[in-house]
C-alpha positions in Angstrom: 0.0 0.0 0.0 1.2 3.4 -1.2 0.9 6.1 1.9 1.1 10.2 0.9 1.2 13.2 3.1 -1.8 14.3 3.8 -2.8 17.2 1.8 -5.7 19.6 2.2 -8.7 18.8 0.0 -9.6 22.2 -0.9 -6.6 24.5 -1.2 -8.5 27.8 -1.1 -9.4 26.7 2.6 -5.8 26.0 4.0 -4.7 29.1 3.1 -7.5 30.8 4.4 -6.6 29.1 7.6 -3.0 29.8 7.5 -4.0 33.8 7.0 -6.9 33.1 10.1 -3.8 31.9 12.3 -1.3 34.7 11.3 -3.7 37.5 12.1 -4.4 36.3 15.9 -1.2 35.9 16.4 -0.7 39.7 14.9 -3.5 40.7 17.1 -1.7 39.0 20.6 1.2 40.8 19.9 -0.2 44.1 19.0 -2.9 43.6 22.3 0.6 43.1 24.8 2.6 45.9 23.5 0.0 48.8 24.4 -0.4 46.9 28.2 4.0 46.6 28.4 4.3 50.5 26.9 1.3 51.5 29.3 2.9 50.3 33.0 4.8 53.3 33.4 2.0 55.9 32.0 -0.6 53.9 34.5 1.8 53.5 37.2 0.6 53.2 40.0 -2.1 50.5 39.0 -1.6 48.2 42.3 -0.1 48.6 45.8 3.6 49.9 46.5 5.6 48.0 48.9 8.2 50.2 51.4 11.4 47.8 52.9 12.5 49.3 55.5 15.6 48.2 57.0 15.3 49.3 60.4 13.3 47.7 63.3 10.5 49.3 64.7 10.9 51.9 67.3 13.6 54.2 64.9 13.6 56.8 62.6 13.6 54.7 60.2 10.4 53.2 60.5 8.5 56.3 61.9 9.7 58.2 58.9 8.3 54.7 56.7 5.2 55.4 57.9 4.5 58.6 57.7 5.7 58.8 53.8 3.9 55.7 53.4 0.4 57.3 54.2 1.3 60.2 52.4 2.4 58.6 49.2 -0.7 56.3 49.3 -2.8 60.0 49.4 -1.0 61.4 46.6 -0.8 58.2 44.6 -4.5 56.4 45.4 -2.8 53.2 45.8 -2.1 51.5 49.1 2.0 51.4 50.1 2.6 48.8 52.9 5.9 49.4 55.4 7.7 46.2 55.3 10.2 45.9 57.7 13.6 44.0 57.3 16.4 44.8 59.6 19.6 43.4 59.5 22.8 42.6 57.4 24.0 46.3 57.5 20.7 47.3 55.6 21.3 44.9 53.0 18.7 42.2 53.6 16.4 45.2 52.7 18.8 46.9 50.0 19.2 43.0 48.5 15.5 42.8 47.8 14.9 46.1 46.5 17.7 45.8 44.3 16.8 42.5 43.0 13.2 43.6 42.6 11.8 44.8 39.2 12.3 48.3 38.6 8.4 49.0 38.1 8.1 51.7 40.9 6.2 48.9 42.7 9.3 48.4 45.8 11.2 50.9 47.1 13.7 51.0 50.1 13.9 53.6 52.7 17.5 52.9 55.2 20.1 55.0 56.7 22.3 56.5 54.1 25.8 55.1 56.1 24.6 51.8 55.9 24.5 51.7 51.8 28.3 53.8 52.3 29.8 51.4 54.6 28.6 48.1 52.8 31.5 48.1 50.1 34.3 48.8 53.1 32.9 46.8 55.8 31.6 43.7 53.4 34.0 41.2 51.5 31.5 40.1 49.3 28.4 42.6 49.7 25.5 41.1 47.6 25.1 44.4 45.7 26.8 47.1 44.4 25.1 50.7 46.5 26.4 52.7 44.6 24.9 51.3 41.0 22.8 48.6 42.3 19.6 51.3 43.7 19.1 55.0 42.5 19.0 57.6 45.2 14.9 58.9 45.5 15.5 61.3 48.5 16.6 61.5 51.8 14.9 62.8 55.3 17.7 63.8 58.2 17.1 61.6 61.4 17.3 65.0 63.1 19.0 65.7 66.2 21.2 62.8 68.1 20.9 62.8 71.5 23.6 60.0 72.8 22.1 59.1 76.6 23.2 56.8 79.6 21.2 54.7 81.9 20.2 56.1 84.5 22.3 55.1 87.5 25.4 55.3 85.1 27.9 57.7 88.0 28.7 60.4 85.3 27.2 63.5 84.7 29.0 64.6 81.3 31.5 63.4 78.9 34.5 64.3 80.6 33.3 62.0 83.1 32.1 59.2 81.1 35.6 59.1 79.4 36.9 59.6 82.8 34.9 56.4 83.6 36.4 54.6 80.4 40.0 54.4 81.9 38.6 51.9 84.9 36.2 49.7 83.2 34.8 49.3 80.1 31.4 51.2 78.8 29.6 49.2 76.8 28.0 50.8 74.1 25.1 50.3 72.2 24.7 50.8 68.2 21.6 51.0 66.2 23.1 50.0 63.0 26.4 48.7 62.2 28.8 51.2 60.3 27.2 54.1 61.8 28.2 57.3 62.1 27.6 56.6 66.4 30.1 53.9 65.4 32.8 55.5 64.0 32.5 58.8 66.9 32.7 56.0 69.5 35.9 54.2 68.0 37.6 57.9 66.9 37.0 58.6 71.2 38.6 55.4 72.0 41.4 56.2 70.2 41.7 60.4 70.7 41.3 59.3 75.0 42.7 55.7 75.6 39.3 54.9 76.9 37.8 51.8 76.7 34.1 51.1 75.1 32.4 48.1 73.9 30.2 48.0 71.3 27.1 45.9 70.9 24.9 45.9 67.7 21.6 46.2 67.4 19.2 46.0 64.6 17.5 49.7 65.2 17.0 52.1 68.2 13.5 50.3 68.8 15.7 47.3 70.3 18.7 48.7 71.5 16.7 51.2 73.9 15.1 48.4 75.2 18.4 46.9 76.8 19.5 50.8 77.6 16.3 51.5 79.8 16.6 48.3 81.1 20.1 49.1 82.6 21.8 46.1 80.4 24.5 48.8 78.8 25.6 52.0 79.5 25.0 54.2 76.6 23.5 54.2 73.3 22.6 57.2 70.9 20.1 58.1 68.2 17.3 60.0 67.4 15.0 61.7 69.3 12.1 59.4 67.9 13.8 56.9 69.4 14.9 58.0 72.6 12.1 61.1 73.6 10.3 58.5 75.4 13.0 57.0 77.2 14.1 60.5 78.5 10.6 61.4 79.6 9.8 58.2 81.4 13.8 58.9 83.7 14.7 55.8 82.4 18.0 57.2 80.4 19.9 60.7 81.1 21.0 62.8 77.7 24.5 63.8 78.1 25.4 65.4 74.8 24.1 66.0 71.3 26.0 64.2 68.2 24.7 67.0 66.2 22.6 70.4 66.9 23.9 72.3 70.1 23.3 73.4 73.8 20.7 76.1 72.3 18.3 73.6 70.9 15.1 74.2 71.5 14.0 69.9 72.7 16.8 69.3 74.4 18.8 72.9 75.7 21.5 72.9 77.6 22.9 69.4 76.4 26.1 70.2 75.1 27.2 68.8 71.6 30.8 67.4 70.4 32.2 70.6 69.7 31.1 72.5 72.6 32.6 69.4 74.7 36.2 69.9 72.9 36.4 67.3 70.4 36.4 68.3 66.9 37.1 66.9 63.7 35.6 64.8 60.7 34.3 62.1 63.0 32.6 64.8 65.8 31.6 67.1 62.8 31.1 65.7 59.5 29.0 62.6 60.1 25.2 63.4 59.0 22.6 60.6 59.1 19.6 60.6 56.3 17.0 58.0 56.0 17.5 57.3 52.1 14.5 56.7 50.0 15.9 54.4 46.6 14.4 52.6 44.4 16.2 49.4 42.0 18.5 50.9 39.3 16.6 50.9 35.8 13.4 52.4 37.4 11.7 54.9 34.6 13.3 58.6 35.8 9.5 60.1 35.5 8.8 57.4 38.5 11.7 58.8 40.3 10.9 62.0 39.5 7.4 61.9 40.6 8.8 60.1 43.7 11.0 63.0 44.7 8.8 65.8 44.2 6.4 63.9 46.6 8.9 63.6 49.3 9.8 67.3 48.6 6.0 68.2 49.1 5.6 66.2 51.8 7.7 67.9 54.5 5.2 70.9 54.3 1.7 68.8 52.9 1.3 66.0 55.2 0.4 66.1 58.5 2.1 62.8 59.7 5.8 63.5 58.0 5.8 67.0 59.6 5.0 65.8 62.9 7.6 63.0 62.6 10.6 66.0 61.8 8.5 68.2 64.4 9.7 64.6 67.2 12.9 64.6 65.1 13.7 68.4 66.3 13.9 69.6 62.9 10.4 70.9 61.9 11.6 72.5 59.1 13.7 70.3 57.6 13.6 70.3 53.7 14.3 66.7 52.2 17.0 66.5 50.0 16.4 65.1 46.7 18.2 65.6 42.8 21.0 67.9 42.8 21.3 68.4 46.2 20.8 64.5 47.1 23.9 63.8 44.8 25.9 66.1 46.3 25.7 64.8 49.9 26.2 61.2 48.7 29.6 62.5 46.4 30.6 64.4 49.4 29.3 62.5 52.6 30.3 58.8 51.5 33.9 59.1 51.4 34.2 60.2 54.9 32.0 57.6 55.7 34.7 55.1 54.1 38.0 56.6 54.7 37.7 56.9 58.6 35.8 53.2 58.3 39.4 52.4 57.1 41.1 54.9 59.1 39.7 53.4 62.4 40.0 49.2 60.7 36.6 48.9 62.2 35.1 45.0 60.4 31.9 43.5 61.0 32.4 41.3 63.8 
């Protein structure tokens, strides 16, 4: 028996098929180009998550929040606070990074974390300075740096006084700070000796501090205003601001106590905004002008900088944002080197 490929019986049909098939596919294709070309026109279309990679109980997270609510105003979409502390900011930084650069996940951590990452990681995950685009950046406002209570030491010149018998132990909201690098520059400008335990925010580290488990800690006022009001810490001086300020007067700062330099004067903290690198730059522009606006539109954010001491504190963003990196980072790194502090 002879067997042939099968061939159509009417020819004017199969072709008429083959033309059928060609122009759905033509239409799938033209029907997901409009919908891929569209995302950032539409954007947002669906909820906005917010890592941020401090505990609760910061600046960090209080700032989250507050641009969080604003943003979901402005925008009419929802943006959920996610926390993830941890890994020098880069369990939070990795996953924004990694993420698609849609608009949809955006990091907010301290701005010394992303500069100390390449010095104080072998192998960091990501590259800071490439990896995430800079949004905008909030100060954490003024730095009180307080003892427990029964701590015997009324000021500084005590408390290094104190250092030369036993050790202070010290606590750090953030590996790589700029708290960090003040403490170890003392150390070595005074021959005092201070121990330094990490913690993954303020939130957890004044815990221990009002507890009485070490001596001293530092960071914003967020963090530590209810700590001070309750008697359960003592401020003894400001790592910014001065004695005039208006939340805390009469607290003296570096300076005022004698100690000057990049470490006692240079070191600024910011809680960054950043979104993955390849994210549209009409996204990051809209993103910046919001967090521009919002130090003076929205009622949460200006009562978080009002508990920062800084009420009117204009966000940095652009220009002005890449200038503070350019300038701020290197200091950051150099006295990171300067001082050999490692993650331990």
């Amino acid at each position: 028996m002879t067997t042939h490929d099968p061939v159509p019986s009417n020819s004017t049909d199969h072709a008429r098929r083959r033309l059928l098939l060609a122009a759905s596919s033509g239409a799938l294709m033209a029907y997901s180009l409009p919908r891929t070309a569209s995302a950032q026109s539409d954007w947002p279309n669906k909820p906005i998550r917010l890592f941020a990679a401090q505990a609760p109980g910061s600046s960090n997270d209080t700032t989250a929040r507050a641009l969080a609510t604003y943003l979901s105003i402005q925008l009419k979409t929802p943006v959920a606070v996610e926390n993830k502390p941890g890994g020098i900011g880069m369990i939070a930084a990795d996953a924004v990074a990694r993420s698609n650069p849609d608009g949809y996940t955006l990091l907010i951590t301290l701005h010394s974390q992303l500069a100390q990452a390449p010095v104080l990681l072998s192998n960091p995950a990501i590259d800071t300075s490439k990896d995430l685009i800079p949004v905008g950046a909030y100060s954490t406002g003024l730095s009180p740096a307080a003892v427990k209570k029964d701590l015997p030491v009324k000021n500084l010149k005590e408390l290094i006084a104190l250092s030369k018998t036993r050790p202070i132990t010290v606590g750090n909201y953030g590996i790589g700070s700029g708290w960090q690098l003040m403490i170890a520059q003392l150390a070595e400008d005074t021959g005092g000796e201070f121990t330094l335990v990490n913690y993954k925010g303020t939130g957890p580290m004044m815990v221990d501090l009002m507890a009485g488990n070490i001596d001293i800690g530092a960071g914003s006022l967020a963090g530590l205003t209810p700590g001070i009001q309750k008697g359960a810490i003592r401020p003894l001086f400001m790592l910014n601001g001065d004695s005039k300020n208006p939340v805390l007067p009469g607290i003296p700062n570096w300076v005022e106590e004698g100690f000057t330099g990049p470490a006692y004067q240079d070191l600024r903290e910011y809680n960054m905004v950043l979104a993955p690198a390849g994210t549209p730059a009409k996204i990051i522009d809209t993103l910046g002008d919001l967090i521009n606006r919002s130090a003076t539109e929205s009622e949460e954010v200006k009562s978080v900088l009002a508990l920062l001491g800084i009420p009117d504190h204009k966000p940095l963003t652009g220009t002005a944002l890449k200038e503070m990196i350019a300038r701020v980072w290197p200091i950051y790194q150099n006295m990171t080197r300067k001082l050999n502090i490692k993650v331990n």
